[in-house]
Backbone as a chain_set.jsonl record, in Angstrom:
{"seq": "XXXXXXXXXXXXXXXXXXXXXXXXXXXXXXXXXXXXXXXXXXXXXXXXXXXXXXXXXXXXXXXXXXXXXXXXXXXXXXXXXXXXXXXXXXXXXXXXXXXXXXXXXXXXXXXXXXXXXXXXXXXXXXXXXXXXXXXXXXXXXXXXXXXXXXXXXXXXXXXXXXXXX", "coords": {"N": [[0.838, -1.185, 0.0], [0.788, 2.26, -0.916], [2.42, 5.008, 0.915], [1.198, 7.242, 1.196], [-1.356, 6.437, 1.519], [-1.535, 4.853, 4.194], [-1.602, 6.791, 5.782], [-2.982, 8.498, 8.427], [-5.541, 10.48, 8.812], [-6.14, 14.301, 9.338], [-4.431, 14.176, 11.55], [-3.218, 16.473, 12.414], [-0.925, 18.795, 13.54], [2.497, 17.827, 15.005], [2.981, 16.871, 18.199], [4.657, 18.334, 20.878], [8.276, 18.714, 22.247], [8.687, 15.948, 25.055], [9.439, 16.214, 28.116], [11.766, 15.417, 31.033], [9.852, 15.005, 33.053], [7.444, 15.157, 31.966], [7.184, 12.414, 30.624], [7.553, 11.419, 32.844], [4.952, 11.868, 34.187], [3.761, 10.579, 32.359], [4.33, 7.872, 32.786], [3.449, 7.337, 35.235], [0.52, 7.476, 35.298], [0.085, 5.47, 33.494], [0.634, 3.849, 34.323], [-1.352, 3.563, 36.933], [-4.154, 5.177, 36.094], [-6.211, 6.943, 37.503], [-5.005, 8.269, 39.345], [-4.372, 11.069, 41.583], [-4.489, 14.336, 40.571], [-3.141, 15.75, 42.547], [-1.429, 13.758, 43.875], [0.024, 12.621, 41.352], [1.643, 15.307, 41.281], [3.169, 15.044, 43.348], [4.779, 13.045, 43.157], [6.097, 13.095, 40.502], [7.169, 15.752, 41.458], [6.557, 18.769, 40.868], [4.602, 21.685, 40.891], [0.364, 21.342, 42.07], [-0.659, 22.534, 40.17], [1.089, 23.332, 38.108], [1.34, 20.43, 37.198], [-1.377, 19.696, 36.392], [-1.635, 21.378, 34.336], [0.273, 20.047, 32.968], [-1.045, 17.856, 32.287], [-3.111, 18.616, 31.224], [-1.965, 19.621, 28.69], [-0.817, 17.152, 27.422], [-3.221, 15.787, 26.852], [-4.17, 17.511, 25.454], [-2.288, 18.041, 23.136], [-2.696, 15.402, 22.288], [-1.431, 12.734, 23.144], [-1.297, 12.007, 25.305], [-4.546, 9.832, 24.957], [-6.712, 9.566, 26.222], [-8.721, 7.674, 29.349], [-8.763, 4.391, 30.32], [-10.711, 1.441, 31.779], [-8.338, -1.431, 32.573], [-9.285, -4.514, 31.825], [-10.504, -7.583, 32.335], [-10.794, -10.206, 30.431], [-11.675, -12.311, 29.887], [-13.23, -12.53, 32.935], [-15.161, -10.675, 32.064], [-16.891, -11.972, 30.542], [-15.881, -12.788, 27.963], [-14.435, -14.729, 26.951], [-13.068, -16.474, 24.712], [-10.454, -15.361, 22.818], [-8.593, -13.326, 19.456], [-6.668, -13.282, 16.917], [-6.61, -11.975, 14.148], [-5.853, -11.968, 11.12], [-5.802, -10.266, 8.086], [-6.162, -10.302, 4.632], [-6.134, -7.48, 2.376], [-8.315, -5.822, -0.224], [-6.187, -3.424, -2.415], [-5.576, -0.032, -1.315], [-7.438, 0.35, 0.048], [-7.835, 0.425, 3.094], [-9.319, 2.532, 4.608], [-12.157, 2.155, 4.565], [-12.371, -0.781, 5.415], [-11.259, -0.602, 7.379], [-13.247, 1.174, 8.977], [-15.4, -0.558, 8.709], [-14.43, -2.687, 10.43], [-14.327, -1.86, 13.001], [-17.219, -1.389, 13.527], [-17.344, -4.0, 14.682], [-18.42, -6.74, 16.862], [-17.031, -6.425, 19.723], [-14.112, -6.101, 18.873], [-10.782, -4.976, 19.375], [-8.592, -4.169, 19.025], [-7.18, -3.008, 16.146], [-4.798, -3.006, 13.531], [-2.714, -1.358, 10.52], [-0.367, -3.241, 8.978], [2.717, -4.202, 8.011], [3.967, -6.611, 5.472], [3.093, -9.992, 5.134], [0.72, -9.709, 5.687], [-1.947, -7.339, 5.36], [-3.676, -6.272, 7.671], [-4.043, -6.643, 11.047], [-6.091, -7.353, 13.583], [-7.599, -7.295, 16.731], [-10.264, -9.555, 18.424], [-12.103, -9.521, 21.093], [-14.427, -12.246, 22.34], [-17.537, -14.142, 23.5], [-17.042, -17.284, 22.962], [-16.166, -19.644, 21.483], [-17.69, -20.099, 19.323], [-19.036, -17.817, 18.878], [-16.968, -16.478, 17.872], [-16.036, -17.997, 15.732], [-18.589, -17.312, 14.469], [-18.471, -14.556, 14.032], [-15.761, -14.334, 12.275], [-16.738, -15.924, 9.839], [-18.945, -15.391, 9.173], [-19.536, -12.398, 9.627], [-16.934, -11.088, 9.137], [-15.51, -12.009, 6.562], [-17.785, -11.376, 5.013], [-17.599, -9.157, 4.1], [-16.55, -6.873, 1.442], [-14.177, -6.122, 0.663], [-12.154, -7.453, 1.891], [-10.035, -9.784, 1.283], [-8.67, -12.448, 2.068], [-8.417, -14.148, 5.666], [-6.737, -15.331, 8.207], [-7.033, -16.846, 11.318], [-5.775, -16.602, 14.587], [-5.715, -17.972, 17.58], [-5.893, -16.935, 20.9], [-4.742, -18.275, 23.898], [-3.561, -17.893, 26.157], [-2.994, -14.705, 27.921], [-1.42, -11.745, 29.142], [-1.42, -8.15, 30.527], [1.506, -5.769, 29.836], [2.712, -3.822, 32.26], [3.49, -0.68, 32.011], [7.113, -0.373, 32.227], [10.285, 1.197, 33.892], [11.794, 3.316, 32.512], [9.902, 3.413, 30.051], [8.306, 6.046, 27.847]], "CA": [[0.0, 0.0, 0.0], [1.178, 3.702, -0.755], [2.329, 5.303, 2.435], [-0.107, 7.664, 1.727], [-2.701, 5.511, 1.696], [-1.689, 4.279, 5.315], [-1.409, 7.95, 6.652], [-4.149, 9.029, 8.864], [-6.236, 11.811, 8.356], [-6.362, 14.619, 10.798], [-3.461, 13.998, 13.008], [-2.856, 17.356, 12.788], [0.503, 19.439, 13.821], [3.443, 16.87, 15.814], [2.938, 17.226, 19.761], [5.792, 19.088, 21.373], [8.532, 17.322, 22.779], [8.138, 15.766, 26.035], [10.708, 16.284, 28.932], [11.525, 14.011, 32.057], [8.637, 15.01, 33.83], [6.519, 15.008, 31.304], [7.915, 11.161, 30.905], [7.391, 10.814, 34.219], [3.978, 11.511, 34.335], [3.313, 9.158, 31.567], [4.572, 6.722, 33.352], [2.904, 7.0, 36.598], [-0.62, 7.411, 34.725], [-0.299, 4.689, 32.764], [0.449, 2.392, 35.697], [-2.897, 4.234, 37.0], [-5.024, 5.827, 35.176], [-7.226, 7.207, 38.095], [-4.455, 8.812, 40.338], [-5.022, 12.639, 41.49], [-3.254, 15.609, 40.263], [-1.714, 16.309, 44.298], [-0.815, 12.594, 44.069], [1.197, 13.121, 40.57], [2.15, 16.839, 41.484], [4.084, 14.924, 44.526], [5.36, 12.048, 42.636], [7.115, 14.091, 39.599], [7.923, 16.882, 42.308], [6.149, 19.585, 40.605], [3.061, 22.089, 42.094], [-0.358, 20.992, 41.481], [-0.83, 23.35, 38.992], [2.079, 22.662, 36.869], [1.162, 18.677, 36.8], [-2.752, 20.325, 35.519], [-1.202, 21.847, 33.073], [0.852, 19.578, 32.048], [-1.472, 16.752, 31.891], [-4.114, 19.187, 30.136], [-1.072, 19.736, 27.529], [-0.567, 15.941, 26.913], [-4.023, 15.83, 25.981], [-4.445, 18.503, 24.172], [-1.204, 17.629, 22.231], [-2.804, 14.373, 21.771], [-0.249, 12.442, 23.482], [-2.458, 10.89, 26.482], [-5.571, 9.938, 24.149], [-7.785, 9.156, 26.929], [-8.282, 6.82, 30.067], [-9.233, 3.406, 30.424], [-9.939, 0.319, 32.292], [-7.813, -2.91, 32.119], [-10.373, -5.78, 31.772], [-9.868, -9.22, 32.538], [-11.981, -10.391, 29.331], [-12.614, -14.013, 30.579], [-13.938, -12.277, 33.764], [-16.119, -10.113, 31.792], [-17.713, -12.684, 30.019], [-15.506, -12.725, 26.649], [-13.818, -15.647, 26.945], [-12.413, -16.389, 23.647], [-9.799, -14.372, 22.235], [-7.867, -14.265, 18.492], [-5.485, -12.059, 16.563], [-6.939, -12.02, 12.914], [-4.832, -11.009, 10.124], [-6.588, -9.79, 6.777], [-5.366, -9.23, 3.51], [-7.634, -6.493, 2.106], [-7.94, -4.731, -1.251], [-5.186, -2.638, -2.197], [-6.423, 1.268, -1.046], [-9.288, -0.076, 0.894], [-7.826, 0.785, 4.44], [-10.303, 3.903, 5.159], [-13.161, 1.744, 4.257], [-12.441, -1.493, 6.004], [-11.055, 0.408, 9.363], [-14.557, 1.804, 9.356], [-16.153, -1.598, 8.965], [-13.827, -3.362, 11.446], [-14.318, -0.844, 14.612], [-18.535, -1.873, 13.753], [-18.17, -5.345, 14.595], [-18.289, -6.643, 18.332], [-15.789, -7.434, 20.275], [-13.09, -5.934, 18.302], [-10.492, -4.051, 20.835], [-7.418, -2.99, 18.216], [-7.006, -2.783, 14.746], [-3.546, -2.09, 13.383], [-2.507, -2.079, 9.246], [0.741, -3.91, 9.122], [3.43, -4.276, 6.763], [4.561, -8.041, 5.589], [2.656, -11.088, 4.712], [-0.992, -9.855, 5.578], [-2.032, -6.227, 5.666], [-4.061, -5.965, 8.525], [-3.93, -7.156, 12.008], [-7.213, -7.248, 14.236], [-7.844, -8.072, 17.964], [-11.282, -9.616, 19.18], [-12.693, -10.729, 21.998], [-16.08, -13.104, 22.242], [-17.858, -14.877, 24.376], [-17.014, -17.553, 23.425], [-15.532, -19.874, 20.448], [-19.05, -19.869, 18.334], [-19.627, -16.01, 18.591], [-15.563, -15.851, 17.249], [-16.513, -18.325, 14.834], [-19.618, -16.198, 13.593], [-17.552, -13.251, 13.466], [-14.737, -14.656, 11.462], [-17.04, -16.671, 8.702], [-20.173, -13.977, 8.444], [-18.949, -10.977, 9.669], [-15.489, -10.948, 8.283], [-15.561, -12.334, 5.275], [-18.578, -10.763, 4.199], [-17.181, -7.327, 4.076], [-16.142, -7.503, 0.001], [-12.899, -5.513, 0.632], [-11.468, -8.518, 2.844], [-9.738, -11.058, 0.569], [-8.49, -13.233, 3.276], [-8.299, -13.984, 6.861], [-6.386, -16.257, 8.853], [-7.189, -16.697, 12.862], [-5.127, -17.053, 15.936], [-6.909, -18.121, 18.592], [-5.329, -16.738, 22.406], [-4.434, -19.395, 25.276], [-4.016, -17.381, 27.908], [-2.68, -13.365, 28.008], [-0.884, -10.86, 29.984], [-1.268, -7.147, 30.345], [2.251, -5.44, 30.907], [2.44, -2.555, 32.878], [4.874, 0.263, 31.484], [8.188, -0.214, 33.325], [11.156, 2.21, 33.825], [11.87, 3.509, 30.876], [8.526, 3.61, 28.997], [7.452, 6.872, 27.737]], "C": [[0.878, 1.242, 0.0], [1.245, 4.204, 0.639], [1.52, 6.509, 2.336], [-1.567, 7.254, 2.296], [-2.8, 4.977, 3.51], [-1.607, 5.461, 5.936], [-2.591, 8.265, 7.209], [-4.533, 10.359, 8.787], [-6.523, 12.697, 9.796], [-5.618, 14.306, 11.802], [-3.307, 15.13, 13.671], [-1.388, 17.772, 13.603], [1.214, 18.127, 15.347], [3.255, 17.761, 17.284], [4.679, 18.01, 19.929], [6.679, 17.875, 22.014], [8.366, 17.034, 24.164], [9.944, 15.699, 26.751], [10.504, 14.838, 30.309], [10.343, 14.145, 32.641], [7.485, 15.41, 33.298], [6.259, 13.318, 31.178], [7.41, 10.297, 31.781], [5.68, 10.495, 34.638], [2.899, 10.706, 33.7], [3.037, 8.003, 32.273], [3.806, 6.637, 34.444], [0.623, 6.985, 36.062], [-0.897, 6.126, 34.117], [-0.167, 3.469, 33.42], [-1.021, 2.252, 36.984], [-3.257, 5.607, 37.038], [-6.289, 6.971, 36.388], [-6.066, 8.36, 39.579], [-4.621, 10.476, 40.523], [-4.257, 13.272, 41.343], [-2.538, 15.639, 41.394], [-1.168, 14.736, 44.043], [0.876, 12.201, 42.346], [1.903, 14.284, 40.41], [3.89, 16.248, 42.143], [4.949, 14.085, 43.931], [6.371, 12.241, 41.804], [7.821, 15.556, 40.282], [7.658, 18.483, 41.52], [5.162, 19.986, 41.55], [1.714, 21.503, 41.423], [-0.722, 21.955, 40.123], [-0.333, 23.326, 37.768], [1.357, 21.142, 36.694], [-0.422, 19.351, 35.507], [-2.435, 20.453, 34.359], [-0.751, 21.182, 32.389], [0.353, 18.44, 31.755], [-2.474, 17.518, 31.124], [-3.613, 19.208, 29.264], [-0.883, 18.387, 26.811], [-1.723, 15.304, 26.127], [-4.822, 16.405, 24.842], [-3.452, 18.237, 22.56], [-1.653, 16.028, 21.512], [-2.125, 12.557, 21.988], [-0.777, 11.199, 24.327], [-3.907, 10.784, 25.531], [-7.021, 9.302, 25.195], [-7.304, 8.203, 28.307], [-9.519, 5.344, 30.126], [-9.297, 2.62, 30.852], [-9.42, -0.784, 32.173], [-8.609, -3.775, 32.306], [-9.684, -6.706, 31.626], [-10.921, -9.392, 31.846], [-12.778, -11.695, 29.828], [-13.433, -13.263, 31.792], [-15.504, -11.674, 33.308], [-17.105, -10.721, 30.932], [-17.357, -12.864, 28.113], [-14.221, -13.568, 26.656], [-12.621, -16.439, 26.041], [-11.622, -14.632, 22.827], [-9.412, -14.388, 20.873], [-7.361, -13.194, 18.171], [-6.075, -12.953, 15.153], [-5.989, -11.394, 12.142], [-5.525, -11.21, 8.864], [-5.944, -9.128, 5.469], [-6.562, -8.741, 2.889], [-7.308, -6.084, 0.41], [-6.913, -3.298, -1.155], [-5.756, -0.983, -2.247], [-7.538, 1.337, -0.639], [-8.776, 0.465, 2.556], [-8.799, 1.277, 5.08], [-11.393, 3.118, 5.473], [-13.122, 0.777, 5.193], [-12.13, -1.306, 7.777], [-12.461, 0.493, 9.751], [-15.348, 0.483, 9.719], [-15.571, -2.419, 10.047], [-14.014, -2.87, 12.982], [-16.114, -0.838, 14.198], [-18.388, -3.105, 14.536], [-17.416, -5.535, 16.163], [-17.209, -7.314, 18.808], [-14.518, -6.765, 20.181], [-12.207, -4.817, 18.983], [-8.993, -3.616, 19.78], [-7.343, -3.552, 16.733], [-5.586, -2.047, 14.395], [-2.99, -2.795, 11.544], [-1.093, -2.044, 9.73], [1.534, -3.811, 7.967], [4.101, -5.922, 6.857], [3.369, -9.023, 4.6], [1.109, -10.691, 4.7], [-0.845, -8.16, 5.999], [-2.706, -5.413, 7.226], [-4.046, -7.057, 10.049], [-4.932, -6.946, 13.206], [-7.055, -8.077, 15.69], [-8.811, -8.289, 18.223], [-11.381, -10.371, 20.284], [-14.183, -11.048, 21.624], [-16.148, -13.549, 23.444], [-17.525, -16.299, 24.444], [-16.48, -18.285, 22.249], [-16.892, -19.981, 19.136], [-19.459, -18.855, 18.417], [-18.384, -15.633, 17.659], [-16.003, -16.447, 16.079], [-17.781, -17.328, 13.555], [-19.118, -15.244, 12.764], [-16.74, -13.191, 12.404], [-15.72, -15.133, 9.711], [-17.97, -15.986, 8.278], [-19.691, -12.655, 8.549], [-18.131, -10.509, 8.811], [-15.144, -10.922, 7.067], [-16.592, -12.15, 4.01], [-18.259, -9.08, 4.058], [-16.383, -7.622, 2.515], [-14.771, -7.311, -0.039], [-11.587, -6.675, 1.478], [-10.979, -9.457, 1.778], [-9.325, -12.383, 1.31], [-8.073, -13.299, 4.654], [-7.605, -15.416, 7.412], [-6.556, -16.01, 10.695], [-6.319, -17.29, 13.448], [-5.216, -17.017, 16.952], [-5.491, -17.921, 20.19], [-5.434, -17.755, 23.81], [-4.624, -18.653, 25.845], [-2.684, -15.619, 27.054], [-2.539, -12.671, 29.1], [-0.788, -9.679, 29.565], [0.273, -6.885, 30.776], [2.267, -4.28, 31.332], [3.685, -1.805, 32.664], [5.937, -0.118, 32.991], [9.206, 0.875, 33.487], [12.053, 2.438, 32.53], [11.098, 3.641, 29.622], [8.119, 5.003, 29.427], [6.07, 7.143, 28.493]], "O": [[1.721, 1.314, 0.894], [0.371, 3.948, 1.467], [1.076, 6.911, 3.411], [-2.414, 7.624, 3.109], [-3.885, 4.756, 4.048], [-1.487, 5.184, 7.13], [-3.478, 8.342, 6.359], [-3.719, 11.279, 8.699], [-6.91, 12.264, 10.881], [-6.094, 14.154, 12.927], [-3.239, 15.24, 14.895], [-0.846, 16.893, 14.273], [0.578, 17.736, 16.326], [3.362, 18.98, 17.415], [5.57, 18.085, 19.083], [6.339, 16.719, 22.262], [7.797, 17.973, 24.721], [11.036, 15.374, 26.286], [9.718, 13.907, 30.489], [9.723, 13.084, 32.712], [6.586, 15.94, 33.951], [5.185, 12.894, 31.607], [7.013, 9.132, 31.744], [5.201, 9.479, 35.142], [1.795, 10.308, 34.074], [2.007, 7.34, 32.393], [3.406, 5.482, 34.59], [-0.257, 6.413, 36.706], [-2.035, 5.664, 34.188], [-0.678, 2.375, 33.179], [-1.47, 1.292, 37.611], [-2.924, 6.637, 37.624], [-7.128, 7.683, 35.837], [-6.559, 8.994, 40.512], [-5.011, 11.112, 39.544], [-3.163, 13.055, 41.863], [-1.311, 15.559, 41.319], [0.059, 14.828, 44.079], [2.035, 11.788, 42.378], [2.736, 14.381, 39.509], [5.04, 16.573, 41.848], [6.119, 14.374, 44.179], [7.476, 11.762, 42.058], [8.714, 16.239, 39.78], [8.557, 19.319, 41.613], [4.78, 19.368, 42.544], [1.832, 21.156, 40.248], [-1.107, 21.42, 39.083], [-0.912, 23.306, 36.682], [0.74, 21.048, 35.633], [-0.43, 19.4, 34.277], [-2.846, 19.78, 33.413], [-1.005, 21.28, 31.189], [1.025, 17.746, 30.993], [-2.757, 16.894, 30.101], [-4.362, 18.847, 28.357], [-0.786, 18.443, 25.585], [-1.583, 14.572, 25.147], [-5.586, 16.089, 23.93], [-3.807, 18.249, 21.381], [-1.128, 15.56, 20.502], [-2.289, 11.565, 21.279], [-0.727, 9.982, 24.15], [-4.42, 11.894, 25.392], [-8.043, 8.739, 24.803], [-6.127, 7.926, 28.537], [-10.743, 5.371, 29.999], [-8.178, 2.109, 30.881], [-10.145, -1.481, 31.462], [-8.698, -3.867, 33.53], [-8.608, -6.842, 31.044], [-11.995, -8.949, 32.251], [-13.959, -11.96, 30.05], [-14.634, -13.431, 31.577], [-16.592, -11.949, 33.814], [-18.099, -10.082, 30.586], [-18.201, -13.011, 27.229], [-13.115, -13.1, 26.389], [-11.566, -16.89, 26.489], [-12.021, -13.511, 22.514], [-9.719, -15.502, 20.449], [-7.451, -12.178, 18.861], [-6.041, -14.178, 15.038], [-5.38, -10.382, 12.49], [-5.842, -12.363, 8.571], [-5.447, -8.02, 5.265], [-7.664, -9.286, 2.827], [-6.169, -6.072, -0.056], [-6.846, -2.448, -0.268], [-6.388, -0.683, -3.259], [-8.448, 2.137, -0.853], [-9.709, 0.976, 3.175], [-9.261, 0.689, 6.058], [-11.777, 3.225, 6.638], [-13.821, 1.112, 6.149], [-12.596, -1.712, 8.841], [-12.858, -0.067, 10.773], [-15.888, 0.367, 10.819], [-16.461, -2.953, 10.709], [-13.815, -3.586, 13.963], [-16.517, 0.135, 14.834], [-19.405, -3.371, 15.176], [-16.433, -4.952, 16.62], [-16.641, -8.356, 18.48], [-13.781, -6.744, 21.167], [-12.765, -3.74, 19.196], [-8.459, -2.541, 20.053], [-7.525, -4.748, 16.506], [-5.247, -0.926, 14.774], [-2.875, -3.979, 11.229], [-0.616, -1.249, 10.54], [1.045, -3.341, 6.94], [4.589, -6.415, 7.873], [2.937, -8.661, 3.505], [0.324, -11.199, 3.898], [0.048, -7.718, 6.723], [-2.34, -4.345, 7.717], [-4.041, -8.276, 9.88], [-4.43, -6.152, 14.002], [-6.543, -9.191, 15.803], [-9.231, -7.187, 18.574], [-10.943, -11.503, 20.492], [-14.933, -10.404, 20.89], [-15.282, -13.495, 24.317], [-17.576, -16.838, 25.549], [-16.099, -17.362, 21.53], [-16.55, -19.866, 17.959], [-20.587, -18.783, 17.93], [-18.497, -14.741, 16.819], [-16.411, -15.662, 15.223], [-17.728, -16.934, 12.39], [-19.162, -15.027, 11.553], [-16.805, -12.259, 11.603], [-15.344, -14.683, 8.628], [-18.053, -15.816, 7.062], [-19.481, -11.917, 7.587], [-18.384, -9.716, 7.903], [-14.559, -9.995, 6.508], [-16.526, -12.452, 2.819], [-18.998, -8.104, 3.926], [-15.63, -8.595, 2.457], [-14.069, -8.118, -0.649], [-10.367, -6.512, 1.509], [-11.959, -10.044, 1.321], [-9.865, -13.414, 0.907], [-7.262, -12.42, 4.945], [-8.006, -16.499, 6.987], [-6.157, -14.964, 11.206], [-5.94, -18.402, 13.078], [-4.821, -16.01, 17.54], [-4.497, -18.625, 20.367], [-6.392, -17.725, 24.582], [-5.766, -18.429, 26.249], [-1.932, -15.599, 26.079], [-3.326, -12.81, 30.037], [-0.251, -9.523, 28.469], [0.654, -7.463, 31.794], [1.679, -3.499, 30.583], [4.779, -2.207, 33.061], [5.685, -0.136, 34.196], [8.671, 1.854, 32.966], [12.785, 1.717, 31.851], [11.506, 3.899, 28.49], [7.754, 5.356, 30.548], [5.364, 8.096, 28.166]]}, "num_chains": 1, "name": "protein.A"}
């Protein structure tokens, strides 16, 4: 695919760069997501005000794109997992992105470079909802030429360590 073709639309102007304690507060956010400005003010050794700011800046910049919680999928009743890979029509990206972030379950989407163009994550409930997905869903989208599945044993979140942005 043209690397235009894989460029996203609307990124808009490159974030600024980020310093240690910008870094820092990456890091301590992304290990949780729920902690309070005085609690990362104290942590990166800034005032609360500065941290404000500078976590309002990370999202404004685009940088922090939100917060979210870590799910244990089997807990939540999505038992089956798989890592799909899709080779698509060539300049179809836009189109099939759109159709792929419809269908349930589906928790990342990423086009790839190599052997298959696209690379999909779902969860299900259960191995006959993945099934569904894969043989109606999937393959009825016209832009899909083929799919191969790789079904998830077991999975681990890791949690940024020292040294992660």
């Amino acid at each position: 695919m043209a690397a235009e073709q894989m460029a996203d639309e609307g990124q808009g102007p490159a974030a600024r760069p980020l310093d240690a304690v910008d870094r820092d507060i990456l890091r301590m956010l992304q290990t949780d997501g729920r902690a309070s400005i005085r609690s990362v003010a104290e942590r990166v050794h800034v005032s609360r005000a500065n941290a404000y700011a500078r976590i309002n800046r990370l999202l404004d910049d685009g940088v922090i794109r939100g917060f979210t919680a870590r799910v244990d999928h089997e807990r939540a009743g999505q038992g089956a997992s798989a890592y799909i890979t899709l080779k698509i029509v060539q300049n179809s990206w836009r189109t099939v992105r759109e159709q792929l972030q419809a269908l349930p379950g589906a928790a990342h989407i990423a086009l790839v470079s190599g052997d298959f163009d696209v690379l999909l994550l779902v969860h299900s409930p259960d191995n006959r909802a993945l099934r569904e997905l894969v043989l109606t869903k999937l393959q009825s989208i016209p832009e899909v030429l083929s799919t191969r599945t790789l079904l998830v044993f077991e999975e681990t979140d890791l949690d940024p360590g020292p040294g992660t942005p």
